[in-house]
PDB file as gemmi writes it, atoms N, CA and C in Angstrom:
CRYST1    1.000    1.000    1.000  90.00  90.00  90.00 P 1                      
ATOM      1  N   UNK A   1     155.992 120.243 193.217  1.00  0.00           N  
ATOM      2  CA  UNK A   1     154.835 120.004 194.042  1.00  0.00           C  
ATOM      3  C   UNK A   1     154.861 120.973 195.223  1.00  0.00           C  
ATOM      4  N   UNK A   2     153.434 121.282 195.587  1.00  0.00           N  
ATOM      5  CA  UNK A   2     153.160 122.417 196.566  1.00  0.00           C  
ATOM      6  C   UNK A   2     152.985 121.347 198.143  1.00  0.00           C  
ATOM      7  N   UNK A   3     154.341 121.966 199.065  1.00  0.00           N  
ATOM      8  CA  UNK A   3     153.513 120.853 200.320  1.00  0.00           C  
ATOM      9  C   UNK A   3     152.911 121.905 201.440  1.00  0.00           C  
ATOM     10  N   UNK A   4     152.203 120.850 202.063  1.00  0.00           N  
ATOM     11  CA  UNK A   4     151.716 122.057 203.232  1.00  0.00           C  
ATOM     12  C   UNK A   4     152.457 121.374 204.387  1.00  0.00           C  
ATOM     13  N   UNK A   5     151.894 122.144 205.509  1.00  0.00           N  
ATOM     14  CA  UNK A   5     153.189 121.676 206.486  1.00  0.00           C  
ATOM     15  C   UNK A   5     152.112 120.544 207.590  1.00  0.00           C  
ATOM     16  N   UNK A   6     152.766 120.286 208.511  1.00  0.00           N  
ATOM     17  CA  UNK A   6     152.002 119.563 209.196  1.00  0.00           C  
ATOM     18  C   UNK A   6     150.925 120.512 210.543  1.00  0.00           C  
ATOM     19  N   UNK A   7     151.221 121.561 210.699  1.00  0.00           N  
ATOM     20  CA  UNK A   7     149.868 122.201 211.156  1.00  0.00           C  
ATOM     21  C   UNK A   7     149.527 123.441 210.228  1.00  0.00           C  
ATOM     22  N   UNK A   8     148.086 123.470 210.233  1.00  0.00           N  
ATOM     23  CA  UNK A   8     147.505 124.874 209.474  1.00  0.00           C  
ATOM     24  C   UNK A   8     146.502 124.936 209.896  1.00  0.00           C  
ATOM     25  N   UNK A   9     146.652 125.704 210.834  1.00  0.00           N  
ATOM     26  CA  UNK A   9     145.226 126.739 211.399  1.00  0.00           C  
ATOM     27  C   UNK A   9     144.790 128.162 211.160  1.00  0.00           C  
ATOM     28  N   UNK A  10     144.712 128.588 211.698  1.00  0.00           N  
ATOM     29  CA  UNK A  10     144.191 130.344 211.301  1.00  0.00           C  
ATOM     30  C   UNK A  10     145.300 131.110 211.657  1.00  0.00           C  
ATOM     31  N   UNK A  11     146.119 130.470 212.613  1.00  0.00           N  
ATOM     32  CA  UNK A  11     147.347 131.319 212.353  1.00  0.00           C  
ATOM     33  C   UNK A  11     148.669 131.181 211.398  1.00  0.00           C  
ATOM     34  N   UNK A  12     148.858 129.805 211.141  1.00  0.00           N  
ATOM     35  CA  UNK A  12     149.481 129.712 210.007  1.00  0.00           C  
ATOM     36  C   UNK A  12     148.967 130.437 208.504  1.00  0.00           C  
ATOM     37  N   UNK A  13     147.648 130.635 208.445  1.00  0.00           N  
ATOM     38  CA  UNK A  13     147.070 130.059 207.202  1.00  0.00           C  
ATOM     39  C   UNK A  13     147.829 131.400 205.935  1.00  0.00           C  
ATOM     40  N   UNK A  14     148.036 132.497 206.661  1.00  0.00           N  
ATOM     41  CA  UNK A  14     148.004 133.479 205.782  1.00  0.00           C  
ATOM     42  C   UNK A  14     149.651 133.428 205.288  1.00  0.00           C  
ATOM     43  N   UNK A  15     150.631 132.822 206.114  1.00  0.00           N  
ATOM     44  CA  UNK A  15     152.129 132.238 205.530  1.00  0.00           C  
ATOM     45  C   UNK A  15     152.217 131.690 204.866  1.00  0.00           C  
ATOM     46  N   UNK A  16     151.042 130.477 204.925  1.00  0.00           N  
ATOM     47  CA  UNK A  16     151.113 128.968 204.146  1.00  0.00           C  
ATOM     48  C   UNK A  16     150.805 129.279 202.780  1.00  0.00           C  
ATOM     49  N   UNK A  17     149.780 130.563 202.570  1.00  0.00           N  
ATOM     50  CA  UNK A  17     148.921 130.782 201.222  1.00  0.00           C  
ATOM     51  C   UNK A  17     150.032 131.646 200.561  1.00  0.00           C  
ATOM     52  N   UNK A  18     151.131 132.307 201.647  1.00  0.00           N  
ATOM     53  CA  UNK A  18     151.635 133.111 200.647  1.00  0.00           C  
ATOM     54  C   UNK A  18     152.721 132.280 200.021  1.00  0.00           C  
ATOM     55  N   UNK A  19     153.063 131.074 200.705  1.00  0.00           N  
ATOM     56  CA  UNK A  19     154.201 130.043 199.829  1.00  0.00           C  
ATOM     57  C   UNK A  19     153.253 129.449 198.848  1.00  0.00           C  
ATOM     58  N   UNK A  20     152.165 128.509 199.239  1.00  0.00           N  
ATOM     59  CA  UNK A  20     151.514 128.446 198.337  1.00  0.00           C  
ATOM     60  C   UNK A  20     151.657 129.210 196.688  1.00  0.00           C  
ATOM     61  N   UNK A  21     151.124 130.241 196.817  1.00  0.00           N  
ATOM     62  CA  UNK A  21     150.828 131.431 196.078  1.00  0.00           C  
ATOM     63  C   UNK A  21     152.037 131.091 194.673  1.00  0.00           C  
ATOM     64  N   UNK A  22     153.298 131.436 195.670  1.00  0.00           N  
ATOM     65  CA  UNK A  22     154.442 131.553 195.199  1.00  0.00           C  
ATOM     66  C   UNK A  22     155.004 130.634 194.044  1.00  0.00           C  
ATOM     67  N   UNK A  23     154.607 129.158 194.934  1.00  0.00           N  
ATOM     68  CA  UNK A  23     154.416 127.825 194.028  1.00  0.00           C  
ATOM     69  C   UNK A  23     153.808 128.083 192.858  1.00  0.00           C  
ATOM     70  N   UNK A  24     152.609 128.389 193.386  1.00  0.00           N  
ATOM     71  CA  UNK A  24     151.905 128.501 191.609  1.00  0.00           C  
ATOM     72  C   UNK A  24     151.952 129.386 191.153  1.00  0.00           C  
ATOM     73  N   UNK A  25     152.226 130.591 191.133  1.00  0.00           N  
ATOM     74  CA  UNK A  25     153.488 131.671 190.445  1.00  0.00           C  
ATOM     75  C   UNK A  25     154.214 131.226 189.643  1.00  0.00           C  
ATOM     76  N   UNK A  26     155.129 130.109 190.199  1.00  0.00           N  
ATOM     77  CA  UNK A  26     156.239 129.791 190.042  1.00  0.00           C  
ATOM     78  C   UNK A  26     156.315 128.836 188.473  1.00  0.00           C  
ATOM     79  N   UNK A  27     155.256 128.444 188.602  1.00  0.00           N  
ATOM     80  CA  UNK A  27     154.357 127.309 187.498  1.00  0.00           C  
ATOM     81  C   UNK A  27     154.396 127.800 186.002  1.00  0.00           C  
ATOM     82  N   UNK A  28     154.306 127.442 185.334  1.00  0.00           N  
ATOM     83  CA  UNK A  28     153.930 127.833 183.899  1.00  0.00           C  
ATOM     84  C   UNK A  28     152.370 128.002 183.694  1.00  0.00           C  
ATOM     85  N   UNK A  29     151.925 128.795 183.041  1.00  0.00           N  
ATOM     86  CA  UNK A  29     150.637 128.400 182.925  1.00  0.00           C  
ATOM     87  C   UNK A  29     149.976 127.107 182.257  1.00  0.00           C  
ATOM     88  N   UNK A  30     149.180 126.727 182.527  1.00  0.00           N  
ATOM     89  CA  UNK A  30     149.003 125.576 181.949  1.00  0.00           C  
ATOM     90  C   UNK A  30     149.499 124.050 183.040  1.00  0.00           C  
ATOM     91  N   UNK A  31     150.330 124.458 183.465  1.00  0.00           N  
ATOM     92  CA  UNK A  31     150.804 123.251 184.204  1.00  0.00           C  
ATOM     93  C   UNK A  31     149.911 122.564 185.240  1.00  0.00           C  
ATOM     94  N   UNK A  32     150.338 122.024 185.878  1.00  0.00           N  
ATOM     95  CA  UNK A  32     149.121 121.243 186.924  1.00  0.00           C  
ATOM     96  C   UNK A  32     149.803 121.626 188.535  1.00  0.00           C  
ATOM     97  N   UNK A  33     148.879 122.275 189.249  1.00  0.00           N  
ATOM     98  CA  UNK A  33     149.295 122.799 190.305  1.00  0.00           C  
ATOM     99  C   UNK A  33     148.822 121.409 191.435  1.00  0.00           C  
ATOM    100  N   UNK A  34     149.956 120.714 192.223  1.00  0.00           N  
ATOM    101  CA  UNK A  34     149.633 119.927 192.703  1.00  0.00           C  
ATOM    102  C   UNK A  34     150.055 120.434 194.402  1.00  0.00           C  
ATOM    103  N   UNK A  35     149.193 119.963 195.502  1.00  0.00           N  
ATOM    104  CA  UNK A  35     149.039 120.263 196.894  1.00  0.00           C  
ATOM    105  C   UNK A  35     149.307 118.818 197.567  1.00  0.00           C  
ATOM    106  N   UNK A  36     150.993 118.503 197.825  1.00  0.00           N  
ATOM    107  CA  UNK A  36     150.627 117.879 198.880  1.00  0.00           C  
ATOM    108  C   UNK A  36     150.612 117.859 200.508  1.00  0.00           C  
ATOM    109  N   UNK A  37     149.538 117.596 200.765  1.00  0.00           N  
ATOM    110  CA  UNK A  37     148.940 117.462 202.229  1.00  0.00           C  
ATOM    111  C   UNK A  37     148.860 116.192 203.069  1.00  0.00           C  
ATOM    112  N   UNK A  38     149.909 115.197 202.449  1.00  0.00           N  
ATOM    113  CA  UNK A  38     150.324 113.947 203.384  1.00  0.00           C  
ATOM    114  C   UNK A  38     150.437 114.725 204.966  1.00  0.00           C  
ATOM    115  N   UNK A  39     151.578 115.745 205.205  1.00  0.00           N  
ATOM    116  CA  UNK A  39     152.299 116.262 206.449  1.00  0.00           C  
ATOM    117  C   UNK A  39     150.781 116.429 207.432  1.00  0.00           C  
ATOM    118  N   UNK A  40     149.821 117.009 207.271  1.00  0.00           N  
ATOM    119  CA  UNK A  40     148.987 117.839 207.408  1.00  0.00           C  
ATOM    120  C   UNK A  40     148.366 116.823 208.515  1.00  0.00           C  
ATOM    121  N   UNK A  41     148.876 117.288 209.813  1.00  0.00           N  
ATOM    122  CA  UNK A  41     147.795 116.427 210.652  1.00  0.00           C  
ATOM    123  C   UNK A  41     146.957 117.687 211.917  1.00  0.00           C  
ATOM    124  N   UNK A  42     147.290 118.669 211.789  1.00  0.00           N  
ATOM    125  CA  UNK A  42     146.522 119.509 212.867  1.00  0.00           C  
ATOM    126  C   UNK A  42     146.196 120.495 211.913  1.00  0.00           C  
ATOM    127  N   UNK A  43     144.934 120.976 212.007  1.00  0.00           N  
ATOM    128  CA  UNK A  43     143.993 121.989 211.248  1.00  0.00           C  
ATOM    129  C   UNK A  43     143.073 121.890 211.486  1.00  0.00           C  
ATOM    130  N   UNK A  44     142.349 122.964 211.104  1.00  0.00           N  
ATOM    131  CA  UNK A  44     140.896 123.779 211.098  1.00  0.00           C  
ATOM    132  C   UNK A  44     140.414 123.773 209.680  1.00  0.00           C  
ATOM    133  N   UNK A  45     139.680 124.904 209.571  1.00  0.00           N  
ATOM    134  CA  UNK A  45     138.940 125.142 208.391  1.00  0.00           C  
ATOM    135  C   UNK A  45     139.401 126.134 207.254  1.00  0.00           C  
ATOM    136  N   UNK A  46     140.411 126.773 208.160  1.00  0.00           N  
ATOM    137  CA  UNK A  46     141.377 128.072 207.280  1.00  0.00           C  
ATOM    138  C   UNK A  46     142.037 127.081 206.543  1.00  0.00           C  
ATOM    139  N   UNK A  47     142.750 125.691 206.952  1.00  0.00           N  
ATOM    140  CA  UNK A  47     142.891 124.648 205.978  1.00  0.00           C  
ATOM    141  C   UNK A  47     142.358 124.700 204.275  1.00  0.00           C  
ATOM    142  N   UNK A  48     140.998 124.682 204.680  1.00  0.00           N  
ATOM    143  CA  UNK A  48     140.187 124.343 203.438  1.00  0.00           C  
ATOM    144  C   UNK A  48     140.111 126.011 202.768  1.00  0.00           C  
ATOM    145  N   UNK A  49     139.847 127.268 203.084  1.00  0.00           N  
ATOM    146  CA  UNK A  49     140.253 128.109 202.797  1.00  0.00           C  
ATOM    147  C   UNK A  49     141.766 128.343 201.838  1.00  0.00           C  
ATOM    148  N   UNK A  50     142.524 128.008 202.801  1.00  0.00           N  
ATOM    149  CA  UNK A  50     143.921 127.839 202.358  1.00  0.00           C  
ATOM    150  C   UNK A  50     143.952 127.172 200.626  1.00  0.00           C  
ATOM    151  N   UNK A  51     143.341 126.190 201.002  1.00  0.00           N  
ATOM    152  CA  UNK A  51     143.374 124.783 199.254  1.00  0.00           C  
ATOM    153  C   UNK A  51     142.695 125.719 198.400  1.00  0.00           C  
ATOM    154  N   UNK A  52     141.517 126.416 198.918  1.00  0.00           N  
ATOM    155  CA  UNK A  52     140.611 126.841 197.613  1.00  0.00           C  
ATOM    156  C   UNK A  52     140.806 128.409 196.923  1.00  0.00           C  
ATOM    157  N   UNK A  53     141.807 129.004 198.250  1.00  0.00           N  
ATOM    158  CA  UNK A  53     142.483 130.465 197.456  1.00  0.00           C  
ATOM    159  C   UNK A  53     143.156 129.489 196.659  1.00  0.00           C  
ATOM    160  N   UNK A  54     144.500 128.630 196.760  1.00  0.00           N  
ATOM    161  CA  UNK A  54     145.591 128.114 196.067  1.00  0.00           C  
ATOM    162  C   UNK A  54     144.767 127.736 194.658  1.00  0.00           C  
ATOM    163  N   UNK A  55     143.736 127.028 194.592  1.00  0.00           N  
ATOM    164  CA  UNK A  55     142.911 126.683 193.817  1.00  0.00           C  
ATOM    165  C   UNK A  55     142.541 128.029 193.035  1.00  0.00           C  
ATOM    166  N   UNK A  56     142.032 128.669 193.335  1.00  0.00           N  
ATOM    167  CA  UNK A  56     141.970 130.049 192.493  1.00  0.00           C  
ATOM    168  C   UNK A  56     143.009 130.431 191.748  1.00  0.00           C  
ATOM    169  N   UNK A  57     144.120 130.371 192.299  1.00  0.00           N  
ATOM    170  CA  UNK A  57     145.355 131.142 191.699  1.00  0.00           C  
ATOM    171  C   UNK A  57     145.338 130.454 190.912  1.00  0.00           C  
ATOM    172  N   UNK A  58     145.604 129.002 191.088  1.00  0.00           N  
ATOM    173  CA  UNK A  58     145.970 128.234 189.834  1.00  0.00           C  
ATOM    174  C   UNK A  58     144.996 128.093 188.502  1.00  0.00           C  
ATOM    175  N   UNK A  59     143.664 128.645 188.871  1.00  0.00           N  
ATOM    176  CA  UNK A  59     142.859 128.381 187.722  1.00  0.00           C  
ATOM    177  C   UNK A  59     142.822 129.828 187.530  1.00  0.00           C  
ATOM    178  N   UNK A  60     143.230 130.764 187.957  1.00  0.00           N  
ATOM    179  CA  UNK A  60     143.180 132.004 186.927  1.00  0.00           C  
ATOM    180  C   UNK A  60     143.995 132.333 186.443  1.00  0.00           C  
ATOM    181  N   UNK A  61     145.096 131.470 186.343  1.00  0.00           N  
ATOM    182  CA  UNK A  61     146.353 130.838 185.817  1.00  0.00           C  
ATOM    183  C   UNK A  61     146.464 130.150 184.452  1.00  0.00           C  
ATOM    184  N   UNK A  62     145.317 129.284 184.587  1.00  0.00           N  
ATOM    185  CA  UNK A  62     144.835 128.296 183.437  1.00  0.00           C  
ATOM    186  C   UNK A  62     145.420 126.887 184.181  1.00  0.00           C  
ATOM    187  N   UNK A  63     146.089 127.231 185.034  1.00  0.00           N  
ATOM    188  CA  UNK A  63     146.586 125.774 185.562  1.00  0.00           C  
ATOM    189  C   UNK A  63     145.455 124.986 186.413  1.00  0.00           C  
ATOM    190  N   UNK A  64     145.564 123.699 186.247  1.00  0.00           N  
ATOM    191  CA  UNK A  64     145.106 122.692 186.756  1.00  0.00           C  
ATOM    192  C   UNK A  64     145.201 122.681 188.366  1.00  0.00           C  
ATOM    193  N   UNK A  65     144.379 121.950 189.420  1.00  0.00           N  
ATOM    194  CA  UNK A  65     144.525 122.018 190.755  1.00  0.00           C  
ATOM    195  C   UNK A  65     144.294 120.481 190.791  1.00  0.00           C  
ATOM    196  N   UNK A  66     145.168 120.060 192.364  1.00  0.00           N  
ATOM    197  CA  UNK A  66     144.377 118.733 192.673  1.00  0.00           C  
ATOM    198  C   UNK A  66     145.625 118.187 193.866  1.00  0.00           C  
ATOM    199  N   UNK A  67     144.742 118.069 194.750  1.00  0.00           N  
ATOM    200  CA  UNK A  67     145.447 117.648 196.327  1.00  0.00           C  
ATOM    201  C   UNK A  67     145.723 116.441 196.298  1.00  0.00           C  
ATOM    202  N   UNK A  68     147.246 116.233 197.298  1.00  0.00           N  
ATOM    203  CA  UNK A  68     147.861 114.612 197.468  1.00  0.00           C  
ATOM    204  C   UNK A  68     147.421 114.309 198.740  1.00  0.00           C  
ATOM    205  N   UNK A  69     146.867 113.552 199.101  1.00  0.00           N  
ATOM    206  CA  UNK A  69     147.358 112.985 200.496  1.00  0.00           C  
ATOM    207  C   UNK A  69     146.456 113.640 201.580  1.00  0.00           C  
ATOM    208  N   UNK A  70     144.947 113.817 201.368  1.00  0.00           N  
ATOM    209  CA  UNK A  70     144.254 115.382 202.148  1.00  0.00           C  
ATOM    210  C   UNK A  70     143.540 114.180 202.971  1.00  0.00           C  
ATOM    211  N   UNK A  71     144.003 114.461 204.491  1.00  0.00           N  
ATOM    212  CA  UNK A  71     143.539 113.605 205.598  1.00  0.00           C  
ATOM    213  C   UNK A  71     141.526 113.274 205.107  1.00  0.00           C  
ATOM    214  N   UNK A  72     141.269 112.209 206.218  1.00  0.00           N  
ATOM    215  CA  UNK A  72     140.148 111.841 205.553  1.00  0.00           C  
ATOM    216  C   UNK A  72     138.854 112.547 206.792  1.00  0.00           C  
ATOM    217  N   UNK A  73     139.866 113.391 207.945  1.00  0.00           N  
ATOM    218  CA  UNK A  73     139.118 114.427 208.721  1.00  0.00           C  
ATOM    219  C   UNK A  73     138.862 115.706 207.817  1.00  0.00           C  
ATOM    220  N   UNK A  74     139.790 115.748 206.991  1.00  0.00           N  
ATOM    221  CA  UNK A  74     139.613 117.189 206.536  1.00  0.00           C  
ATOM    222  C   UNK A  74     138.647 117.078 204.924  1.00  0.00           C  
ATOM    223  N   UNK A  75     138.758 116.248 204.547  1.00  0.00           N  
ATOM    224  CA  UNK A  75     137.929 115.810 203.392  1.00  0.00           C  
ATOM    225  C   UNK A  75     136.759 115.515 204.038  1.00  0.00           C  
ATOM    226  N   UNK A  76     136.217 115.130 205.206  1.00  0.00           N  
ATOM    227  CA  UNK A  76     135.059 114.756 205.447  1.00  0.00           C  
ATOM    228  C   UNK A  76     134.400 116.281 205.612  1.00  0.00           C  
ATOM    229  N   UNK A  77     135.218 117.419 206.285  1.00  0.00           N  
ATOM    230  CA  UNK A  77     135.237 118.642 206.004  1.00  0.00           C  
ATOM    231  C   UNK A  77     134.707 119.553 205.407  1.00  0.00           C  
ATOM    232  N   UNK A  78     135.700 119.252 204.114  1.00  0.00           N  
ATOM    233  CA  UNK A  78     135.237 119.613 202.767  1.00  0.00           C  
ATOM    234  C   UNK A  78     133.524 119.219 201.970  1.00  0.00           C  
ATOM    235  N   UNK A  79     133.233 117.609 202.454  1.00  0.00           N  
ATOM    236  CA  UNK A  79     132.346 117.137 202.490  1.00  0.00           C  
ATOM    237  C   UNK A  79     130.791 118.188 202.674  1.00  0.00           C  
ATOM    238  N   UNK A  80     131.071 118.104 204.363  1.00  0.00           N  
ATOM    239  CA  UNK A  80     130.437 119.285 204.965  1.00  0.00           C  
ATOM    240  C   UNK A  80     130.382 120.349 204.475  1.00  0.00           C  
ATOM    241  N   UNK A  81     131.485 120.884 204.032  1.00  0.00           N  
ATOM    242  CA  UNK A  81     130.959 122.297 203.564  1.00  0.00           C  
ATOM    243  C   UNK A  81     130.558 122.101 202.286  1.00  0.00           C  
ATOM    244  N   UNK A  82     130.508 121.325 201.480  1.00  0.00           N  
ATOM    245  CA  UNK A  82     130.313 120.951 199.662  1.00  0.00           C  
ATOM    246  C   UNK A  82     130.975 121.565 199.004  1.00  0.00           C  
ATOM    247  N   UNK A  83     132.506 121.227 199.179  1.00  0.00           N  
ATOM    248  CA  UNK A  83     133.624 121.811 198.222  1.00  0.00           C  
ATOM    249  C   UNK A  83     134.084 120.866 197.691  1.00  0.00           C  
ATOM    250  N   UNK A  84     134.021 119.110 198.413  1.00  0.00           N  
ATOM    251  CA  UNK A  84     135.007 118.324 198.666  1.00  0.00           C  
ATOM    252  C   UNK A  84     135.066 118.581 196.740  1.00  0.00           C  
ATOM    253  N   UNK A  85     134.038 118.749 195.553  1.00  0.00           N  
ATOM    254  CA  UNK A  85     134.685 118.655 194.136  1.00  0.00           C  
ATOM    255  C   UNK A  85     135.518 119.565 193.888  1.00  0.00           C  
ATOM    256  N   UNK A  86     135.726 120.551 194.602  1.00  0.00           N  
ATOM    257  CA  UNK A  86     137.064 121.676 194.076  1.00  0.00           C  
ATOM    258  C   UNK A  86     138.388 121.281 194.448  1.00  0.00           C  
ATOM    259  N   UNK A  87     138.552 120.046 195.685  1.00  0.00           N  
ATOM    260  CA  UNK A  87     140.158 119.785 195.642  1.00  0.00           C  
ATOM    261  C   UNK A  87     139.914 118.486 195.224  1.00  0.00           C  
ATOM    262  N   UNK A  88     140.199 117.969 194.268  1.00  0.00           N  
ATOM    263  CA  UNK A  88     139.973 116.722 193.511  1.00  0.00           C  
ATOM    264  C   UNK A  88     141.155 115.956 194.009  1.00  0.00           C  
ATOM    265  N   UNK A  89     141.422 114.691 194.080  1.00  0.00           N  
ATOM    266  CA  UNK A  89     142.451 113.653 194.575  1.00  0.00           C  
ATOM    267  C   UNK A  89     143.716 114.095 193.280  1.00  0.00           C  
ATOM    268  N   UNK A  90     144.948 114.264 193.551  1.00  0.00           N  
ATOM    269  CA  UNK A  90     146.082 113.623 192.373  1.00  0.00           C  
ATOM    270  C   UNK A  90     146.241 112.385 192.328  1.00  0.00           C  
ATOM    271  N   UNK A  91     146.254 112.053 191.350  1.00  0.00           N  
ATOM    272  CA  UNK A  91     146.404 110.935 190.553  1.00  0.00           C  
ATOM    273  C   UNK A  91     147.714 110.093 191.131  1.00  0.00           C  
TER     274      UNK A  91                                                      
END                                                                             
């Protein structure tokens, strides 16, 4: 599992994507790339940036995407911008 840390703003964001990244690299194809974001209590919008590069990688991967634990500020967020269907809940 992919975690994020407990802040990600615009200055974290481009560290966070490159562990990220790495994670789902790291993956088989096919596998299910999972994000958890329990930690995650200070962020912006490079946040949601952050989920939907990771989200890319993993689907041009063939792998599966889908966030743990994504605060209900930052999903309301997502909301707002009309992404919230690209980081889908894990199961």
């Amino acid at each position: 599992m992919l975690v994020l840390p407990a802040e990600l703003t615009h200055r974290q964001a481009r560290a966070v994507l490159q562990v990220l990244r790495r994670g789902v690299l790291a993956l088989p194809p096919g596998a299910r790339a999972v994000v958890d974001a329990r930690a995650l209590t200070q962020f912006d919008t490079s946040a949601l940036a952050v989920l939907l590069e990771c989200r890319r990688t993993a689907l041009e991967r063939g792998q599966t995407f889908a966030v743990q634990g994504l605060a209900p500020a930052l999903a309301s967020m997502a909301v707002l911008y009309g992404v919230q269907d690209l980081l889908p809940a894990a199961d």
